[in-house]
C-alpha positions as a printed NumPy array, in Angstrom:
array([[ -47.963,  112.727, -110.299],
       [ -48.921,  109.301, -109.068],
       [ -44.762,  108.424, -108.316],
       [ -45.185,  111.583, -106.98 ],
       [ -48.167,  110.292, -104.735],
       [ -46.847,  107.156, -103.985],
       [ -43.391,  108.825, -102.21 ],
       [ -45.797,  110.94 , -100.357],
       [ -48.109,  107.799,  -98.972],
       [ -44.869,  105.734,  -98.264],
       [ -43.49 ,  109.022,  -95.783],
       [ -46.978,  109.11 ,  -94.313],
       [ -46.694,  105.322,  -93.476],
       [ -43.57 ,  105.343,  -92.515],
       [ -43.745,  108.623,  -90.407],
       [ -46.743,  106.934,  -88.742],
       [ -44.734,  103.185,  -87.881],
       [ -42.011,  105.541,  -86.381],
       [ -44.347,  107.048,  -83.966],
       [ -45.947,  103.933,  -83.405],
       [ -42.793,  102.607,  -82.389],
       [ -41.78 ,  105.111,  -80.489],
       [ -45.084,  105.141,  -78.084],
       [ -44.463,  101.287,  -77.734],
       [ -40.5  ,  101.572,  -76.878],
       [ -42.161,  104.469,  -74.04 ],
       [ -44.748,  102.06 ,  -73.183],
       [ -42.377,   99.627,  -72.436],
       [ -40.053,  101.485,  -70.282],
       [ -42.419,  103.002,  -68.462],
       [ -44.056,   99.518,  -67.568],
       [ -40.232,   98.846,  -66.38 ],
       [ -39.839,  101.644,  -64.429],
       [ -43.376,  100.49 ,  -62.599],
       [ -42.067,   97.041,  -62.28 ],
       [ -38.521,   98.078,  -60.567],
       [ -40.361,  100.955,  -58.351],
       [ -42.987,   98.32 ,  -57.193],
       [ -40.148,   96.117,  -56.004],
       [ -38.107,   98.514,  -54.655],
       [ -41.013,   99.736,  -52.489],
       [ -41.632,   96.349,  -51.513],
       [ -38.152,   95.446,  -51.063],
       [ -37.558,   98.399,  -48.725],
       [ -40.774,   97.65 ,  -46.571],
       [ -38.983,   94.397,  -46.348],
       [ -36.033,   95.634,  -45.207],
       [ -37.265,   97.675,  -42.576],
       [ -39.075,   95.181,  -41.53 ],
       [ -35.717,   93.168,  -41.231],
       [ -34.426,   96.394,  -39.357],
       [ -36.924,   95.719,  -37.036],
       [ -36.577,   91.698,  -36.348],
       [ -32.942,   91.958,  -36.049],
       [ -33.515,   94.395,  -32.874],
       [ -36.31 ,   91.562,  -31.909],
       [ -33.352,   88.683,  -31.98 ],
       [ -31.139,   91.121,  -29.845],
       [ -33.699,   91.975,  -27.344],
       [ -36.51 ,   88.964,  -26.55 ],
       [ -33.803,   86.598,  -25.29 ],
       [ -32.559,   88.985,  -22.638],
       [ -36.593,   90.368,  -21.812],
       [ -35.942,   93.38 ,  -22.827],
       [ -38.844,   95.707,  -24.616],
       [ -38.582,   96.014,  -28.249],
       [ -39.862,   99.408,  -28.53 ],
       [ -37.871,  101.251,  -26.123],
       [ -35.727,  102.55 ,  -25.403],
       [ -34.739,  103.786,  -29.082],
       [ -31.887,  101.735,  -31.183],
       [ -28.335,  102.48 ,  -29.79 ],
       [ -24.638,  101.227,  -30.104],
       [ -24.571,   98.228,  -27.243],
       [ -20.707,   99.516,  -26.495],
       [ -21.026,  103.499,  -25.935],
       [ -25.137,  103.553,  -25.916],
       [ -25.558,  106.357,  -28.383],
       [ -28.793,  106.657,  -29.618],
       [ -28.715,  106.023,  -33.735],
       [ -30.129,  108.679,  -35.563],
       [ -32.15 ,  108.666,  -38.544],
       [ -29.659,  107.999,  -40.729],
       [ -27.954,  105.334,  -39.171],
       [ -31.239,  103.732,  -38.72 ],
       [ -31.848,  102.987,  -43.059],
       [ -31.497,   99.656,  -43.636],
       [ -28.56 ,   98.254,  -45.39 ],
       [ -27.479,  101.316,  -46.482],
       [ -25.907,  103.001,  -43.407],
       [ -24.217,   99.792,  -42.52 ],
       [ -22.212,  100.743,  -46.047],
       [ -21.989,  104.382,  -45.466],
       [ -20.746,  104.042,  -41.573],
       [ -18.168,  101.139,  -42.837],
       [ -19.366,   98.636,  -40.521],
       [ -19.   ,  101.045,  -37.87 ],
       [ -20.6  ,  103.093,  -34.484],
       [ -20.414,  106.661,  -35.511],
       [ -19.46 ,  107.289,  -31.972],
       [ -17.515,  105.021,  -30.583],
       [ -15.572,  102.695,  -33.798],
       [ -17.372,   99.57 ,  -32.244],
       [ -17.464,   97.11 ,  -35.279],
       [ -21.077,   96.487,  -36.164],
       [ -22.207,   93.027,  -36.756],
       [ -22.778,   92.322,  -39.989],
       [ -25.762,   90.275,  -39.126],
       [ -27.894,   93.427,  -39.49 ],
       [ -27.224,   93.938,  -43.072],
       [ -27.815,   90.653,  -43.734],
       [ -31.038,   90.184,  -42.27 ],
       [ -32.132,   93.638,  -43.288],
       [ -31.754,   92.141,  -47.363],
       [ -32.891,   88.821,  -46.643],
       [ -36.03 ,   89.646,  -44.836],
       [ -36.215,   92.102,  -47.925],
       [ -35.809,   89.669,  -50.648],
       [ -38.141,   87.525,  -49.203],
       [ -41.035,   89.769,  -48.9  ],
       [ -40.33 ,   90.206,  -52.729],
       [ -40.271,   86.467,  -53.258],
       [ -43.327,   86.607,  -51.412],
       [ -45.496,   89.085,  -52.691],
       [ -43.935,   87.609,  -56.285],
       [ -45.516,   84.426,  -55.96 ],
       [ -48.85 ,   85.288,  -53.533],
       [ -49.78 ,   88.287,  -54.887],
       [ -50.969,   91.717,  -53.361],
       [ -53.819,   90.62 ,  -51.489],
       [ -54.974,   90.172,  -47.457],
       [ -53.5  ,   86.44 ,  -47.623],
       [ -50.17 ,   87.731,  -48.708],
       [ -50.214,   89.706,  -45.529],
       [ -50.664,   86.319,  -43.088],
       [ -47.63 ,   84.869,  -44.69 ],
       [ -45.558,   87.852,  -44.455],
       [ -46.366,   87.675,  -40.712],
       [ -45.435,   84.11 ,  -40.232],
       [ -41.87 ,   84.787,  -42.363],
       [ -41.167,   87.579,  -39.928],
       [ -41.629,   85.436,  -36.794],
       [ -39.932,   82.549,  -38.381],
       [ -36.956,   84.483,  -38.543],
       [ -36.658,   86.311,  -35.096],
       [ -36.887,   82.36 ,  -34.209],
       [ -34.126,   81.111,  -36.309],
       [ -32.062,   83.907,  -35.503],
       [ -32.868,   83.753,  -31.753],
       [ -32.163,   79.743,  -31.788],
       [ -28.846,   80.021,  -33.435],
       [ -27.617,   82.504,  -31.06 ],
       [ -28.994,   81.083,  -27.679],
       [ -29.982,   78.453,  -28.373],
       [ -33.83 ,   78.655,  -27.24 ],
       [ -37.234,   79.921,  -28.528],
       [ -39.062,   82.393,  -26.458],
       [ -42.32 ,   81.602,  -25.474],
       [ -43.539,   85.199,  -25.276],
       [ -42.666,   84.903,  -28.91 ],
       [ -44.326,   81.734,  -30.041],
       [ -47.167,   81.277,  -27.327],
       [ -49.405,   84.685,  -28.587],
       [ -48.783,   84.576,  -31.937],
       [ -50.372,   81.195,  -32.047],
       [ -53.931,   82.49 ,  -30.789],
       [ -53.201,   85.703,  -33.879],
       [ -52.704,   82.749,  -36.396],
       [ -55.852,   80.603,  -35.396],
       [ -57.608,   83.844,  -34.473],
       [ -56.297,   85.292,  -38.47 ],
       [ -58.471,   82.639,  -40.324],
       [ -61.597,   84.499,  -39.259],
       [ -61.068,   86.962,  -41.818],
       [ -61.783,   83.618,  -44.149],
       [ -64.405,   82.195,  -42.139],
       [ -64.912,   79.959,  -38.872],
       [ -64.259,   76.962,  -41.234],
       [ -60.144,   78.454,  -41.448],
       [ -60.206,   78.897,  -38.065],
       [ -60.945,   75.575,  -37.19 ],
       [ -58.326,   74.071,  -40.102],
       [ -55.844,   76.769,  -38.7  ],
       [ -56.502,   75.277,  -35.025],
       [ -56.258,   71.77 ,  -36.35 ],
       [ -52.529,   73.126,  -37.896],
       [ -51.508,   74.105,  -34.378],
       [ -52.807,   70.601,  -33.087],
       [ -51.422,   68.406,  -35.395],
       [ -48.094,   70.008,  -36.21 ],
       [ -47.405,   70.657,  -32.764],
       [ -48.337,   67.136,  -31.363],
       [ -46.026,   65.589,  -34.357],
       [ -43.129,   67.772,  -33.282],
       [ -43.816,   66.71 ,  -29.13 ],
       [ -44.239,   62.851,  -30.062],
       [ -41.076,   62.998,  -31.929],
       [ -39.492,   64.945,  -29.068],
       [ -40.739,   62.369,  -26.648],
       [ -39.517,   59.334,  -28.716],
       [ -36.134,   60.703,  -29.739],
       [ -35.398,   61.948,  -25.811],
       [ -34.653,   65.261,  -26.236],
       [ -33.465,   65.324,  -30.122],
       [ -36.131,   68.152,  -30.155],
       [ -36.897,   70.931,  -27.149],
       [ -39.786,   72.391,  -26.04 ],
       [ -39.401,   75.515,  -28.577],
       [ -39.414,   73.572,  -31.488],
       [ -42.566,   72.015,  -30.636],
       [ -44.231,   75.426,  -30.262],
       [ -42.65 ,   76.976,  -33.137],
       [ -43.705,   74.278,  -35.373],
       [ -47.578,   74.918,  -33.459],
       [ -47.434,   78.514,  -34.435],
       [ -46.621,   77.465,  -38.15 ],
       [ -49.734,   75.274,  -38.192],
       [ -51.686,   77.911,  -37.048],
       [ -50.658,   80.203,  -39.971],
       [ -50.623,   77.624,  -42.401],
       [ -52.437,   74.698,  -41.292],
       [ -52.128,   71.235,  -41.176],
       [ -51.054,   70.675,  -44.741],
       [ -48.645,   73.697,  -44.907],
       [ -47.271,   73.141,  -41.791],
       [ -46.64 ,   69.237,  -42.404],
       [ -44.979,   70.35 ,  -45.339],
       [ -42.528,   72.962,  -43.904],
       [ -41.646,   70.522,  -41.218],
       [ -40.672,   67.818,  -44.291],
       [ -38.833,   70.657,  -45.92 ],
       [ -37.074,   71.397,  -42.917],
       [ -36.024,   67.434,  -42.264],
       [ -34.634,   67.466,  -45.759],
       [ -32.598,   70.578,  -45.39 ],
       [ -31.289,   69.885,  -42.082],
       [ -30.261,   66.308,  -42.898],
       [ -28.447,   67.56 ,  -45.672],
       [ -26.967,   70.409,  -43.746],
       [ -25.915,   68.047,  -40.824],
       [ -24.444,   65.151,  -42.943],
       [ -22.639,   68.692,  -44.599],
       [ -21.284,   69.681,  -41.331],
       [ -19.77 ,   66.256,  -40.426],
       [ -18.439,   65.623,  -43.807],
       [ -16.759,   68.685,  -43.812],
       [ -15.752,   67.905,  -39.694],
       [ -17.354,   70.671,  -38.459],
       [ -19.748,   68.941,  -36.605],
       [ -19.791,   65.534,  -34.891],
       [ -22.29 ,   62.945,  -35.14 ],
       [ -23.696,   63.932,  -31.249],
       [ -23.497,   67.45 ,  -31.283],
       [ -26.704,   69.502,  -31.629],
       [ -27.848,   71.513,  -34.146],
       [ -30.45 ,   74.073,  -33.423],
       [ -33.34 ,   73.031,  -35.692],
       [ -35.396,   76.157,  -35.533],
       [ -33.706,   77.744,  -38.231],
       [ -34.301,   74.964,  -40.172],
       [ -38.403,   75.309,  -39.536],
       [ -37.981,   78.5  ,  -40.203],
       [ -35.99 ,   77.544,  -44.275],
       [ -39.298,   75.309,  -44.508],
       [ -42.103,   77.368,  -43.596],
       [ -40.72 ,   80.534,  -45.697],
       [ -40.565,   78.101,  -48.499],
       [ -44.05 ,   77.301,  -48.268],
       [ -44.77 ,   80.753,  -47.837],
       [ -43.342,   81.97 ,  -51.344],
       [ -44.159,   78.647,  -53.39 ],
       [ -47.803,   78.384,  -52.746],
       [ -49.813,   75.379,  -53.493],
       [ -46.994,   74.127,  -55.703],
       [ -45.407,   72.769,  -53.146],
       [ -48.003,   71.152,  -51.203],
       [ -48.808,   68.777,  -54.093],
       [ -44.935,   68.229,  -54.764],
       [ -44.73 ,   66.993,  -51.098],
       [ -48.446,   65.459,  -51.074],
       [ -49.258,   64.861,  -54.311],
       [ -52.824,   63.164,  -53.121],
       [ -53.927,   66.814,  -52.481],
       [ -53.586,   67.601,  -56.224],
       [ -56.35 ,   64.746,  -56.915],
       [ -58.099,   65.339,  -54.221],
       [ -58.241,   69.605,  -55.503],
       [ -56.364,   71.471,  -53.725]])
């Protein structure tokens, strides 16, 4: 009787770790199923967000309205439907193509589409899902209609840079009028850094640099924005002394450096505070 006992107690407990394992192994895949849906969602709003900034790039630099008319092939002028409006996606599933016409689509849009995508997940990653979050998700979205608007004309709209600086400054009011006067201090002091150095190098900056690296104050402030303009000296040193090496460039050609404001402010944008002291690291004594 008791052996008999004993067999029964050890299929009890071991019945009862079996189900207790079980409900942890669903636990656990239903907290990764959450995990990969949150990201995808936020991955997609990225995306489509890209969607959007790539038909920004196309249209500011000729003045064109970026509402209407609706998307269309720039050969044949078809409107795109639905479906060849998802991002990423119908690039694959039209093979590069207009549905239409055969024109060869750029693969820029693809491209721009993931990468706006991936950042909003790097983003959101590091920042969390909270009204902040949203201001830098702004400023990454403007950062790259400039970058890709510099590389392929070789300017910086103004209708692009000029009112988004009043949103930024006009933004830290949701924190206070103490962030709106740090903000406006940002767009001061970044800005004026950007114009001295354009004064004293004689043209080794333009005009749209200046203001793109005052709208990035304005978002980020002084510290943030000193920061993504060091971050962008560093990478485009070591992408210029790349391009010479390698003889695609020469020592006198120019090199848009928007794009490379751009590389610095989304950095500081994802990394958060982190950064600021690696780059300052008085501001880690001092608190911040």
């Amino acid at each position: 009787m008791r052996a008999t006992a004993t067999r029964l107690h050890d299929f009890a407990e071991n019945s009862f770790l079996r189900r207790r394992q079980l409900c942890i192994g669903r636990r656990h895949r239903e907290v990764k199923e959450a995990w990969f849906i949150r990201w995808l969602i936020v991955f997609a709003a990225g995306s489509i967000a890209g969607s959007f900034l790539g038909v920004c790039i196309h249209r500011l630099p000729r003045g064109e309205s970026v509402v209407w008319p609706r998307s269309h092939c720039p050969k044949c002028g078809a409107t795109l439907g639905p479906l060849e409006l998802l991002p990423v996606l119908s690039y694959v599933l039209l093979r590069g193509r207009c549905r239409q016409c055969g024109e060869r689509i750029s693969i820029f849009y693809p491209v721009i589409e993931a990468g706006v995508g991936l950042v909003f997940v790097l983003i959101v990653a590091g920042r969390g899902v909270t009204i902040g979050t949203l201001n830098y998700l702004v400023l990454a979205s403007l950062v790259v209609v400039a970058a890709g608007i510099d590389l392929n004309h070789g300017v910086i709209p103004d209708r692009l840079t000029l009112p988004w600086m009043a949103v930024g400054v006009a933004a830290g009011a949701l924190w206070g009028l103490h962030e709106v006067a740090i903000r406006a201090i940002g767009l001061v002091v970044c800005g004026g850094l950007v114009f001295l150095i354009a004064l004293l190098s004689r043209g080794g900056m333009g005009g749209g640099d200046v203001k793109l690296m005052a709208l990035v104050g304005s978002f980020l402030g002084p510290w943030g924005g000193l920061a993504s303009f060091m971050i962008a000296c560093f990478i485009g040193a070591a992408v210029g002394v790349g391009l010479i090496v390698a003889g695609l460039k020469k020592r006198k050609d120019e090199i848009p450096f928007g794009p490379f404001i751009a590389a610095g402010a989304i950095i500081v944008c994802i990394s958060g505070t982190w950064v600021l002291r690696l780059v300052f690291p008085w501001l880690g004594q001092a608190g911040f």
